[in-house]
Structures are given as C-alpha cells and as structure tokens.
OpenMM code with the backbone's topology and positions (N, CA, C; nanometers):
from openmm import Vec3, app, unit

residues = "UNK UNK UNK UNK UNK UNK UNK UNK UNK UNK UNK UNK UNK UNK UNK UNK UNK UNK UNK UNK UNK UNK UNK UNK UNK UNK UNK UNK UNK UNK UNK UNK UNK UNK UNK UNK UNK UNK UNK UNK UNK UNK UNK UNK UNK UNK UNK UNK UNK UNK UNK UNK UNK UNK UNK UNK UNK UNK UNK UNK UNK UNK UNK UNK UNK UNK UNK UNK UNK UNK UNK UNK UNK UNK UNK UNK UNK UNK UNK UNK UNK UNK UNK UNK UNK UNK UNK UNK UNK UNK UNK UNK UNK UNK UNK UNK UNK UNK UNK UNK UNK UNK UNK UNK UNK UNK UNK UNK UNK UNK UNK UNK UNK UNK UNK UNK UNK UNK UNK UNK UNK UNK UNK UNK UNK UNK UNK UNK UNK UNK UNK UNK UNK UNK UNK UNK UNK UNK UNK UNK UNK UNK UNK UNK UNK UNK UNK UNK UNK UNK UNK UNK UNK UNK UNK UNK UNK UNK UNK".split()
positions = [
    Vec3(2.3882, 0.7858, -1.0807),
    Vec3(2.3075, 0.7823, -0.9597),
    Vec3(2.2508, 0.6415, -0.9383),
    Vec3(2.2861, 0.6121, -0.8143),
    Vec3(2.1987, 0.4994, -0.7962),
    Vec3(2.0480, 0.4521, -0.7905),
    Vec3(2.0067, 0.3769, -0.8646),
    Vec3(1.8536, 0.3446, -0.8106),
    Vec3(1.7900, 0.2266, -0.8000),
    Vec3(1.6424, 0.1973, -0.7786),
    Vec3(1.6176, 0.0485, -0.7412),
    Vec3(1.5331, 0.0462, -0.8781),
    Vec3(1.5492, -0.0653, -0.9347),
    Vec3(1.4819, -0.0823, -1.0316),
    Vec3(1.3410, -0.1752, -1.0139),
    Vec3(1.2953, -0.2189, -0.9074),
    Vec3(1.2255, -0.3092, -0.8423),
    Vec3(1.0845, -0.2671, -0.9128),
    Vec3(1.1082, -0.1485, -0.8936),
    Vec3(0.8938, -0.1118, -0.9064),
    Vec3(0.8832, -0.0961, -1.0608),
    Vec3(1.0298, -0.0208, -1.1689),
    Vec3(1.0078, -0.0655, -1.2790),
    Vec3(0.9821, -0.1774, -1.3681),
    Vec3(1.0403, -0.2653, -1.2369),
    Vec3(1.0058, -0.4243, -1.2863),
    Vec3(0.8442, -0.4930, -1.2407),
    Vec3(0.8607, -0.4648, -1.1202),
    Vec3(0.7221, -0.4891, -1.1230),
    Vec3(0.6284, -0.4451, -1.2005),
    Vec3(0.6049, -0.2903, -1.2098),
    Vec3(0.5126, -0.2635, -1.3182),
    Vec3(0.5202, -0.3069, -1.4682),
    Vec3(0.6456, -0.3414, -1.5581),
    Vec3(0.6643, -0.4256, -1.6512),
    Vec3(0.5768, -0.5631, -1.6305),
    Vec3(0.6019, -0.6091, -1.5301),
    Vec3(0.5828, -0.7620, -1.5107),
    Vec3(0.3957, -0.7963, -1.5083),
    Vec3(0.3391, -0.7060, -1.4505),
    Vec3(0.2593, -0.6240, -1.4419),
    Vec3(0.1325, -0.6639, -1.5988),
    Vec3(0.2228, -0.5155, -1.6174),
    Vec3(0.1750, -0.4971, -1.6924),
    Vec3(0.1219, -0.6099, -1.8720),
    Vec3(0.2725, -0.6990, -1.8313),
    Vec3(0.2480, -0.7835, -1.9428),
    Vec3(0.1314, -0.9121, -1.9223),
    Vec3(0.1329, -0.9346, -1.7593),
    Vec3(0.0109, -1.0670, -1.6941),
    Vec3(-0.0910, -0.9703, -1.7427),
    Vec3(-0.1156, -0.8367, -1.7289),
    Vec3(-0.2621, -0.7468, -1.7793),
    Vec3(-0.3006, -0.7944, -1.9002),
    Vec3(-0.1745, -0.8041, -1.9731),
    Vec3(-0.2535, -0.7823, -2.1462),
    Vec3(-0.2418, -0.9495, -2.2047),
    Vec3(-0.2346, -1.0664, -2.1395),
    Vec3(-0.2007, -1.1945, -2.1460),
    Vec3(-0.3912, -1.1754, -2.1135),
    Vec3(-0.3905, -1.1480, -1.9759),
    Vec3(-0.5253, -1.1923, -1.9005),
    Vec3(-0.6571, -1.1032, -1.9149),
    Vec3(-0.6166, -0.9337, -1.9144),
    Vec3(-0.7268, -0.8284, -1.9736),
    Vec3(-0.7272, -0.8510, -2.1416),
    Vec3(-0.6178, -0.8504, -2.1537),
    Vec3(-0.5872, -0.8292, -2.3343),
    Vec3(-0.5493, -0.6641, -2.3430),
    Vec3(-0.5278, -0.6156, -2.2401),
    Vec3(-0.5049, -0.4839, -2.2327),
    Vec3(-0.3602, -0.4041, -2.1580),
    Vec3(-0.3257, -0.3483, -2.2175),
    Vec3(-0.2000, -0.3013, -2.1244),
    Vec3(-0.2641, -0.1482, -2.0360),
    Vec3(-0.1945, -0.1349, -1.9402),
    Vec3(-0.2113, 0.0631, -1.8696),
    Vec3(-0.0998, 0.0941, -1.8517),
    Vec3(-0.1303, 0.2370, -1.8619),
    Vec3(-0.0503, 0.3083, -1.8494),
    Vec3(-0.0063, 0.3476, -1.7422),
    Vec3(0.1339, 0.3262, -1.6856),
    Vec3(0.2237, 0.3219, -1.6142),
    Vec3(0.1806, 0.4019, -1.5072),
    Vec3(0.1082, 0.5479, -1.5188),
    Vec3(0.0566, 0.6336, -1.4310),
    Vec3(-0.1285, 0.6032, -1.4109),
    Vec3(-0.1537, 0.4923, -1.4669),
    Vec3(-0.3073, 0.5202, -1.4657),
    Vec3(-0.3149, 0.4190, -1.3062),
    Vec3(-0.4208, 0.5287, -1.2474),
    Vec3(-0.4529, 0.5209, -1.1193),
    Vec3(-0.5098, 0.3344, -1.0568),
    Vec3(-0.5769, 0.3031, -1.1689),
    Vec3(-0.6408, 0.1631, -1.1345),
    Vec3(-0.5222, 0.0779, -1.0974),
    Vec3(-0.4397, 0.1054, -1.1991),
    Vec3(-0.3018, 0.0476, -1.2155),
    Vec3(-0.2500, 0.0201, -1.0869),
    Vec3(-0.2214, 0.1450, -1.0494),
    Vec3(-0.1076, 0.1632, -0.9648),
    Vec3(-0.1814, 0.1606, -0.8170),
    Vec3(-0.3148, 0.1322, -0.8343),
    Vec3(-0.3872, 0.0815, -0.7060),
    Vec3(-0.3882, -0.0332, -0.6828),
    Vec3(-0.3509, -0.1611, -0.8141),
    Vec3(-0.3880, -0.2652, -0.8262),
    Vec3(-0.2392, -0.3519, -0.7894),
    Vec3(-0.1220, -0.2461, -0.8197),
    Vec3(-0.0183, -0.3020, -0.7965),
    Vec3(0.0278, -0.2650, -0.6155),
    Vec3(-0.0080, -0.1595, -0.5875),
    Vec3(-0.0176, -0.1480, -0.4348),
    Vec3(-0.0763, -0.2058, -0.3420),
    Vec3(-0.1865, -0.3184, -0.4206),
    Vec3(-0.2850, -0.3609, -0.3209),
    Vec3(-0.2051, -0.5128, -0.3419),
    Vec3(-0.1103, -0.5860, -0.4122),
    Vec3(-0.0438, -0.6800, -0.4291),
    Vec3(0.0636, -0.6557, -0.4052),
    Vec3(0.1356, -0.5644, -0.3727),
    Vec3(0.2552, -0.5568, -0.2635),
    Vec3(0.2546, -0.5492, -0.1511),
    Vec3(0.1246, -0.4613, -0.1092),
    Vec3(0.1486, -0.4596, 0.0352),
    Vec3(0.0732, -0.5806, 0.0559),
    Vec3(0.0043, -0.6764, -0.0101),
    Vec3(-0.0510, -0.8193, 0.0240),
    Vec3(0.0672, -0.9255, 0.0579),
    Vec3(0.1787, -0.9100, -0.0585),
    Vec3(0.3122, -0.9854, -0.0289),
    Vec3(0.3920, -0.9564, 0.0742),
    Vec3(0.3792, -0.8360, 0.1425),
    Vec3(0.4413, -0.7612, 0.2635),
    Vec3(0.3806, -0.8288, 0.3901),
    Vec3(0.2364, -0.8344, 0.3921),
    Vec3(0.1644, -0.9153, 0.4646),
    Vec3(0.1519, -1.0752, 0.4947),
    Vec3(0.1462, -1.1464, 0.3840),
    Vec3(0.1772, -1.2998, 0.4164),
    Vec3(0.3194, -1.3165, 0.5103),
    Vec3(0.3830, -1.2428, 0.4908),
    Vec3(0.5221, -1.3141, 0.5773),
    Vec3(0.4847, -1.2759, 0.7151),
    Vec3(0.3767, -1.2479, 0.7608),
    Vec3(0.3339, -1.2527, 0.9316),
    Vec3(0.2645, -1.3524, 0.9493),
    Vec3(0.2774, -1.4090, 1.1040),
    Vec3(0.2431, -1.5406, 1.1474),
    Vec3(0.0980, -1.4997, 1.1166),
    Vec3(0.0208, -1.4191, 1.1483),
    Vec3(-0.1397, -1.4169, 1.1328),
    Vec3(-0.2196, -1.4713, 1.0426),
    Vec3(-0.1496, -1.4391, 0.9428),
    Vec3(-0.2000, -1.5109, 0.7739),
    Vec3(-0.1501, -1.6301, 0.7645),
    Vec3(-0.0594, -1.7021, 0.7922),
    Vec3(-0.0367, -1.8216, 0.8124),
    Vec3(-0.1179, -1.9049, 0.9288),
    Vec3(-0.1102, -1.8472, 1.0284),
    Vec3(-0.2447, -1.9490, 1.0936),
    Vec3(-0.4021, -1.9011, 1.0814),
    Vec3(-0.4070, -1.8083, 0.9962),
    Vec3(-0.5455, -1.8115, 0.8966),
    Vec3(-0.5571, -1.9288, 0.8204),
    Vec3(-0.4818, -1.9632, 0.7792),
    Vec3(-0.4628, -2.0736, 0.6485),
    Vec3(-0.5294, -2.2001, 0.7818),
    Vec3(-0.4814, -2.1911, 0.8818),
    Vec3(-0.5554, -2.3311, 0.9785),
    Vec3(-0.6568, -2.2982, 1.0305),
    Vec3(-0.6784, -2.1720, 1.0873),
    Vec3(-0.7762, -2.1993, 1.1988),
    Vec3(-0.8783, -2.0379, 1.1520),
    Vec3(-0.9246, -2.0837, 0.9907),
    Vec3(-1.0011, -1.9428, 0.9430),
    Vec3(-1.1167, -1.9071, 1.0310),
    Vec3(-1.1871, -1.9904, 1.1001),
    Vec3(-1.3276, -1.9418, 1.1742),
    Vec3(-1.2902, -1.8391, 1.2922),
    Vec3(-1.2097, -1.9197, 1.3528),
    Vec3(-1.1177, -1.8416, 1.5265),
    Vec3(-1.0507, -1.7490, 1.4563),
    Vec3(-0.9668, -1.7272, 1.3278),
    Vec3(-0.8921, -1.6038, 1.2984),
    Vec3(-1.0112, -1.5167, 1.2479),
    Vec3(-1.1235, -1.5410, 1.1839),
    Vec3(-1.2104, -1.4098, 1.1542),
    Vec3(-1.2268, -1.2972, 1.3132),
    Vec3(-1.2314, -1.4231, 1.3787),
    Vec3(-1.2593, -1.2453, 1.4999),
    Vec3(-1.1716, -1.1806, 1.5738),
    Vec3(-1.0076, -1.2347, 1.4730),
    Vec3(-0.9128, -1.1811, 1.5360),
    Vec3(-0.8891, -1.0584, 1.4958),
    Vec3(-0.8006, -0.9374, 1.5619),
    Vec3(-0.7509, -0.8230, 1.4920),
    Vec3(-0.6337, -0.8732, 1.4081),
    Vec3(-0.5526, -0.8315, 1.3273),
    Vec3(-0.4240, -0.8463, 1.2597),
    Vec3(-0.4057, -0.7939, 1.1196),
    Vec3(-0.3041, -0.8180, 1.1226),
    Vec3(-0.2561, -0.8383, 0.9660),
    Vec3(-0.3255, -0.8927, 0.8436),
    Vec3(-0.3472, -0.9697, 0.8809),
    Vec3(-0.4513, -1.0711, 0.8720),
    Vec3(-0.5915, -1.0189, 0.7670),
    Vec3(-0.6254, -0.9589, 0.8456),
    Vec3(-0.7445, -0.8915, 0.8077),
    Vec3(-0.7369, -0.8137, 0.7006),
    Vec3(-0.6297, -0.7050, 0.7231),
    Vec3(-0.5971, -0.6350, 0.6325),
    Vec3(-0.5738, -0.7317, 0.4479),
    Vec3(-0.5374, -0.8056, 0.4637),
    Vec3(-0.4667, -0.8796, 0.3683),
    Vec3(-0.6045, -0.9310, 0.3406),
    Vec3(-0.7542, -0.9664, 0.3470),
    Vec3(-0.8470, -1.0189, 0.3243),
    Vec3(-0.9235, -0.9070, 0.2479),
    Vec3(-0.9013, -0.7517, 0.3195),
    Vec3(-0.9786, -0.6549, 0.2131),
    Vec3(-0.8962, -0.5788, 0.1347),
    Vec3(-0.7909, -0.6180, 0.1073),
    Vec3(-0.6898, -0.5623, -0.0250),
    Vec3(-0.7655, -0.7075, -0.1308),
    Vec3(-0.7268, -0.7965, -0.1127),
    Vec3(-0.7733, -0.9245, -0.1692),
    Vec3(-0.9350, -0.9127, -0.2445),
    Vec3(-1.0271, -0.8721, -0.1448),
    Vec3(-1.1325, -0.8401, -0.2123),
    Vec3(-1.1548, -0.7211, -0.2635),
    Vec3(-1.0764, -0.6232, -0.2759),
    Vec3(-1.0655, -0.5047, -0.3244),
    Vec3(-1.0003, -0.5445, -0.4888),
    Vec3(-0.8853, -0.6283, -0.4852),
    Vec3(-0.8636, -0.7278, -0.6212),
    Vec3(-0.9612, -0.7705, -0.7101),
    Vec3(-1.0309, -0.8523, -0.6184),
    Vec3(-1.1180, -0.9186, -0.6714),
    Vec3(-1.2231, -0.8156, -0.7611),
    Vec3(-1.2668, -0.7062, -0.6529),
    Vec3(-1.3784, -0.6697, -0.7303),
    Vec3(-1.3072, -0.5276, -0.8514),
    Vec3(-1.2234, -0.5393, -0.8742),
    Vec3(-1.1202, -0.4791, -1.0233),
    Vec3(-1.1185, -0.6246, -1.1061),
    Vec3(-1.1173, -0.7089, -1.0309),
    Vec3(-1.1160, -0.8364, -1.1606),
    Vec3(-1.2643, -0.8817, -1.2013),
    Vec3(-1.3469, -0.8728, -1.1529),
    Vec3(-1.4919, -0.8497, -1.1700),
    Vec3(-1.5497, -0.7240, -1.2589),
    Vec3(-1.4841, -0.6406, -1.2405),
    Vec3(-1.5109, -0.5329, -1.3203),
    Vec3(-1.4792, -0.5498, -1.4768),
    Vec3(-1.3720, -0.6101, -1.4415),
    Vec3(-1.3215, -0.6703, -1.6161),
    Vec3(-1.4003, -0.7855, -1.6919),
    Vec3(-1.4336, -0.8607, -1.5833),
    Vec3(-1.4671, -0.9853, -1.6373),
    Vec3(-1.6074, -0.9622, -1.6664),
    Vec3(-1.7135, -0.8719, -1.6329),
    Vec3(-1.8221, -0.8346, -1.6773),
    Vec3(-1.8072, -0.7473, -1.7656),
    Vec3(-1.6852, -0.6338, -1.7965),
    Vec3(-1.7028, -0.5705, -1.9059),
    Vec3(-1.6551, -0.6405, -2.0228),
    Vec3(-1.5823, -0.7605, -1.9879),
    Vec3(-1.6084, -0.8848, -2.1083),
    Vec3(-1.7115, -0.9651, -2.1776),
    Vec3(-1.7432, -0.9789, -2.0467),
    Vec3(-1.8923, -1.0682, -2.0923),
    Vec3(-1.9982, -0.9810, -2.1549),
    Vec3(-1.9697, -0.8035, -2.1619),
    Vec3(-2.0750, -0.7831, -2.2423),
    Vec3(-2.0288, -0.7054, -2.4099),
    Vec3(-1.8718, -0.7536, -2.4010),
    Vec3(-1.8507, -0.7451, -2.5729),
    Vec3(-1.7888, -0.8782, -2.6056),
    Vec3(-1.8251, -1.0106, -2.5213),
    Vec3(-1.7432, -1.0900, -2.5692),
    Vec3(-1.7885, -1.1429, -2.7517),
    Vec3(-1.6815, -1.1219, -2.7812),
    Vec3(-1.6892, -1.2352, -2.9354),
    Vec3(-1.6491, -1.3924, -2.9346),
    Vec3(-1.7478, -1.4820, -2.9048),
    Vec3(-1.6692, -1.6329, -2.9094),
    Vec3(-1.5968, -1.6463, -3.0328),
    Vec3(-1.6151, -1.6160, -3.1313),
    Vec3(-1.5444, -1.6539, -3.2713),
    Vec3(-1.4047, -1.6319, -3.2354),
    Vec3(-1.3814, -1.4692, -3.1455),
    Vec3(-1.2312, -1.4024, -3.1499),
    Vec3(-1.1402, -1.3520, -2.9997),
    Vec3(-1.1637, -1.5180, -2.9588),
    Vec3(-1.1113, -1.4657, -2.8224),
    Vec3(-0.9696, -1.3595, -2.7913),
    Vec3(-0.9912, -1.2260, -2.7360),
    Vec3(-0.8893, -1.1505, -2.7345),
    Vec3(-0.8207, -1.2413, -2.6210),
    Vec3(-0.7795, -1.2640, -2.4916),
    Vec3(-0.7588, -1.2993, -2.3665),
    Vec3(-0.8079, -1.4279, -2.3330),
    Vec3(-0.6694, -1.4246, -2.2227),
    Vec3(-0.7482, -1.4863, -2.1139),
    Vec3(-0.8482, -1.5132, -2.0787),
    Vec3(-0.9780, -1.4218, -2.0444),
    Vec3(-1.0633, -1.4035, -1.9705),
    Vec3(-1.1939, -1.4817, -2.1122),
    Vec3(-1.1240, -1.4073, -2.1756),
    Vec3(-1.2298, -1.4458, -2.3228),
    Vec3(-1.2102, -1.5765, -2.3376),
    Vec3(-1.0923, -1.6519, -2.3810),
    Vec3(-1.1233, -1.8246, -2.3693),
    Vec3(-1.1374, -1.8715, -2.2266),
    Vec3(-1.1697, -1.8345, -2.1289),
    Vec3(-1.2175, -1.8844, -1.9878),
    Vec3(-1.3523, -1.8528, -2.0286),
    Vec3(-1.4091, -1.7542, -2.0844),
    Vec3(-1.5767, -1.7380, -2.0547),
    Vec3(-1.6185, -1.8295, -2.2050),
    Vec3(-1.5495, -1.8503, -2.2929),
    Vec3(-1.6023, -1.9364, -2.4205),
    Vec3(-1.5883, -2.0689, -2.3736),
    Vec3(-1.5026, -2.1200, -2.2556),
    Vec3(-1.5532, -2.2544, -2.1955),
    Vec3(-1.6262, -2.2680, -2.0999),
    Vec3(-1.6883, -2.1750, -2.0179),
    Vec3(-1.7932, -2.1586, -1.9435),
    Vec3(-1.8989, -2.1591, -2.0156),
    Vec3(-1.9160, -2.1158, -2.1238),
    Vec3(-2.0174, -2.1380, -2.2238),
    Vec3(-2.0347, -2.2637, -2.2649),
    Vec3(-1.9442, -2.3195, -2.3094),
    Vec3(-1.9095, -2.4969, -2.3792),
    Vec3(-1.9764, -2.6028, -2.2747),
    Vec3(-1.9419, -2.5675, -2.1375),
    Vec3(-1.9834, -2.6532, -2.0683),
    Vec3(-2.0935, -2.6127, -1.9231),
    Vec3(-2.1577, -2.4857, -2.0170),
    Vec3(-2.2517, -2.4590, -1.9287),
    Vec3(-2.3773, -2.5349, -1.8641),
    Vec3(-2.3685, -2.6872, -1.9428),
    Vec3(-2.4708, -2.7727, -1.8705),
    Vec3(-2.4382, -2.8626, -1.7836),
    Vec3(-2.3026, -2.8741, -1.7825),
    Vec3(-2.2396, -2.9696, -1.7239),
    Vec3(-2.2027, -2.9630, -1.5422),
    Vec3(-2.2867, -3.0470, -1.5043),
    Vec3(-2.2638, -3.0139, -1.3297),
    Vec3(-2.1573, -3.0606, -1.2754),
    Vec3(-2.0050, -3.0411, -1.3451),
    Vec3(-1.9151, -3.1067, -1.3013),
    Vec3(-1.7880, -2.9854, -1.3423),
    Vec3(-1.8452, -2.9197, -1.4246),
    Vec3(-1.7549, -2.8177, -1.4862),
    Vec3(-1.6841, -2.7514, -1.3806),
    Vec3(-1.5326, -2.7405, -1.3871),
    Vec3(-1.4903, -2.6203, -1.2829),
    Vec3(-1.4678, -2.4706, -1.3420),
    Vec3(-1.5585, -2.4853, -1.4803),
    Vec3(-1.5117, -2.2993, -1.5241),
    Vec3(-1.6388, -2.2684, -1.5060),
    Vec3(-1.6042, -2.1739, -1.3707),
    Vec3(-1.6953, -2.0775, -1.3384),
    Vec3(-1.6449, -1.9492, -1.3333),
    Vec3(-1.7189, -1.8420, -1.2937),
    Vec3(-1.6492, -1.7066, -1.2514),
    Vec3(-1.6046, -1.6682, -1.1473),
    Vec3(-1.6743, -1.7799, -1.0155),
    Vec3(-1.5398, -1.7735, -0.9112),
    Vec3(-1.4099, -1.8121, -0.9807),
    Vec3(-1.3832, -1.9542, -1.0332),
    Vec3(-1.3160, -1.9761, -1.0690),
    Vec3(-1.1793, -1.9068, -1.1781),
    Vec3(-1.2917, -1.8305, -1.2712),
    Vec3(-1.2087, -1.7381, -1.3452),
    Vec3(-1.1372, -1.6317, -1.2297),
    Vec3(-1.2067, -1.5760, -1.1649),
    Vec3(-1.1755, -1.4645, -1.0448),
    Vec3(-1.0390, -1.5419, -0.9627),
    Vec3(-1.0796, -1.6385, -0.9258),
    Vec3(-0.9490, -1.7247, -0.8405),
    Vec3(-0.8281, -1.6980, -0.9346),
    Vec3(-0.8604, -1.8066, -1.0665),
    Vec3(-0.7215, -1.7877, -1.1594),
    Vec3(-0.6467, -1.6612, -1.2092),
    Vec3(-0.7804, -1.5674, -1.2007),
    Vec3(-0.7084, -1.4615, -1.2444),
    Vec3(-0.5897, -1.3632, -1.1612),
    Vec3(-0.6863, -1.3793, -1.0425),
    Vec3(-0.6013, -1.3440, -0.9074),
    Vec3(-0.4720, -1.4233, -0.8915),
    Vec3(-0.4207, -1.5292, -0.8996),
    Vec3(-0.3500, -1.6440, -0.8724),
    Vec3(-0.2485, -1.5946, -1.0105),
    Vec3(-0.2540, -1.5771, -1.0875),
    Vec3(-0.2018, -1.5132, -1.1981),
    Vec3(-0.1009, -1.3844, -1.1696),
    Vec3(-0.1967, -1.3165, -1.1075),
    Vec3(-0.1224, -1.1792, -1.0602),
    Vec3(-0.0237, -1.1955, -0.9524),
    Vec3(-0.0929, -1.2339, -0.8423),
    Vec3(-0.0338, -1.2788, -0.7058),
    Vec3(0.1493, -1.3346, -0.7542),
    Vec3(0.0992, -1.4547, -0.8066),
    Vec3(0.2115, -1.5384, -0.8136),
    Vec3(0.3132, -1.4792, -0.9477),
    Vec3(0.2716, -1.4430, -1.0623),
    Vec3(0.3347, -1.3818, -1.1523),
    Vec3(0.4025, -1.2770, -1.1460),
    Vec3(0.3607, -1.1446, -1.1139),
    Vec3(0.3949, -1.0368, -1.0368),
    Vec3(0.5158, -1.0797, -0.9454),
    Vec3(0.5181, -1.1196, -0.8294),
    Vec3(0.5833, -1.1240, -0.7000),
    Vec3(0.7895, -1.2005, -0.8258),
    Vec3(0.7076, -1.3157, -0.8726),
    Vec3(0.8087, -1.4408, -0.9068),
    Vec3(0.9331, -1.3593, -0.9842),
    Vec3(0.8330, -1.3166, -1.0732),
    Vec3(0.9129, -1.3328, -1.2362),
    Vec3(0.9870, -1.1578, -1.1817),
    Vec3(0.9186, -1.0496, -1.1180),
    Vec3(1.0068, -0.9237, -1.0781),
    Vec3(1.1266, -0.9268, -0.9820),
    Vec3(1.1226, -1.0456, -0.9421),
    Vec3(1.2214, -1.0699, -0.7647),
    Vec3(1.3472, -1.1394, -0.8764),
    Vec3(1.2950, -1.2688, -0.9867),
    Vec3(1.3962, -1.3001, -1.0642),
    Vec3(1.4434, -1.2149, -1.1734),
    Vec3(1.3765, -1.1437, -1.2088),
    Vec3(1.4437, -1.0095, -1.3010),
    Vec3(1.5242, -0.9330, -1.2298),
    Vec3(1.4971, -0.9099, -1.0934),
    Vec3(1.5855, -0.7996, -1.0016),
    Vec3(1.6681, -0.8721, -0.9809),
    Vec3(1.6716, -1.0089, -0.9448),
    Vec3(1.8175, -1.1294, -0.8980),
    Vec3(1.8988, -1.1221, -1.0256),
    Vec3(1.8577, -1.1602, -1.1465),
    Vec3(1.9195, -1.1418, -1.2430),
    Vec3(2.0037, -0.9971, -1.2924),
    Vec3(1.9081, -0.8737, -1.2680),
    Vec3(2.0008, -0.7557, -1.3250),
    Vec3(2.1383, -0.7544, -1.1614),
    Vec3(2.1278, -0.8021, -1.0602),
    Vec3(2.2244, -0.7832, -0.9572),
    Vec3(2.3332, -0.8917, -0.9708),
    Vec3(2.3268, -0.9923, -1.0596),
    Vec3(2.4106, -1.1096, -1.0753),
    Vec3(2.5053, -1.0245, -1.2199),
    Vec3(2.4204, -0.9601, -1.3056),
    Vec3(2.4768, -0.9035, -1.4348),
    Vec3(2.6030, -0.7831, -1.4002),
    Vec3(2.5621, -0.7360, -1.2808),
    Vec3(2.6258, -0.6088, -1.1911),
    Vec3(2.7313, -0.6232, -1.1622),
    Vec3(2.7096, -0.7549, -1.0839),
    Vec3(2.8044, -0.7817, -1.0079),
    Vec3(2.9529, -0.8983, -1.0885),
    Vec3(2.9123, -0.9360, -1.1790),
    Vec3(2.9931, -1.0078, -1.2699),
    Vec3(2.9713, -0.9265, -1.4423),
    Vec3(3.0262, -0.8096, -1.4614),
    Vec3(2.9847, -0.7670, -1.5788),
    Vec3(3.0529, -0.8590, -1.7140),
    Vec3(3.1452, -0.9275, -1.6827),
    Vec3(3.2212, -0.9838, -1.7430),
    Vec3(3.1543, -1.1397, -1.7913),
    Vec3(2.9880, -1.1457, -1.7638),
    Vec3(2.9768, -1.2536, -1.8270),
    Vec3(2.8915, -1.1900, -1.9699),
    Vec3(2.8489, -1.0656, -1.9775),
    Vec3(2.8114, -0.9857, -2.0498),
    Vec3(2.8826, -0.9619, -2.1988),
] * unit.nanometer
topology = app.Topology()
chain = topology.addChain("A")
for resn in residues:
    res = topology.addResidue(resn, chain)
    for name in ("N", "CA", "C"):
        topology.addAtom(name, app.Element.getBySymbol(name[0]), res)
C-alpha cells in the first residue's frame, strides 16, 4: 500500500530538535506534541502568501490588515507561550553544575553574564532561538529526508 511518509518524518525530526533543546522526547500521540507540530505546519503553509511577506515591510499598516497574516502571528505566539512553559519549568529545577539541554546551557549563560548590559542571552532571546530551531529544523531536515527516501525509490539500484 502506498503511503506518505512526510508526517512520520516530521514528527521524528521533531521530536529529536525536542530532546537536543527540552532534553526531552514525546510521545508521538501526546497532545502538546501534536499541537506544537500543527501549529508549525500550518505556519509553513502560511508564509508562502504574499501577506506575510509584506508584513516583513510594512508591519504597522499590516497589523490592521485582515489575512493570513494574522493567523500566522497567533499560531507563533501560541509557540511561544509552550516554549515559555518549558523554559520556566527549567528555571525552577535548573542544575548549573549539569546542564541537561539546550535551554539549560542558555539559562547558565544568562546567569554568567547577568551584569553585563551588553549581553544578548536573554529569555526573549532564548524564546527566539528556540523557536528558530523548530521553525527552521523541522521544515529543512523532513523535506530532505522525504527528497532523499524518493531519490532511494526511484533509483533502488544505488542501494
């Protein structure tokens, strides 16, 4: 039988930026999950409309527009505040001695250079990277896993 292997890849792909950046993997059916990966597909579904692209120029005049647009701004902060959720339930078992993650050596240099008025590790900042992580990791590395198993298909003979 034929099938698409796309969303098994994504959720793989997924799942491994989780436990790089949470230190945690989920389970394939757990709801956060599979809210978190829906709210970054249909975000990638969305950039390819002109709306979000001339957001990127003219953000003041596009806030009071209707569109696409919009939509793609409260999936985004709907992200955000699942990556906030993590990053505070870090900060209140973090161990500096034993950074598990990502998130854990981002908040042990927010610590290092917490006097410093020049520092760019903040928790926007962590929140940006972490997002930027998913966004771009997710989308890249599942589109070249799917290019790759259709090149293997289609030439079995380099196998």
């Amino acid at each position: 039988q034929p099938f698409n292997p796309g969303i098994f890849l994504i959720h793989a792909v997924s799942n491994i930026i989780c436990s790089i950046v949470f230190g945690d993997r989920f389970d394939y059916e757990d709801k956060k999950f599979l809210t978190l990966i829906n709210l970054l597909e249909e975000n990638n579904r969305l950039q390819n409309s002109i709306q979000p692209q001339l957001y990127n120029f003219f953000p003041t005049l596009m806030d009071y527009l209707p569109g696409p647009h919009q939509k793609l701004i409260q999936n985004t902060e709907k992200v955000d505040q699942f990556i906030f959720e993590i990053i505070a339930e870090h900060q209140k078992t973090l161990d500096p001695t034993c950074p598990r993650d990502f998130i854990d050596a981002f908040l042990n240099k927010m610590e290092q250079e917490k006097g410093s008025s020049y520092s760019e590790f903040t928790a926007e900042t962590l929140s940006r990277t972490t997002l930027d992580l998913f966004f771009a990791g997710t989308g890249t590395t599942s589109i070249t896993l799917r290019h790759g198993l259709l090149i293997l298909l289609k030439y079995p003979e380099i196998v």
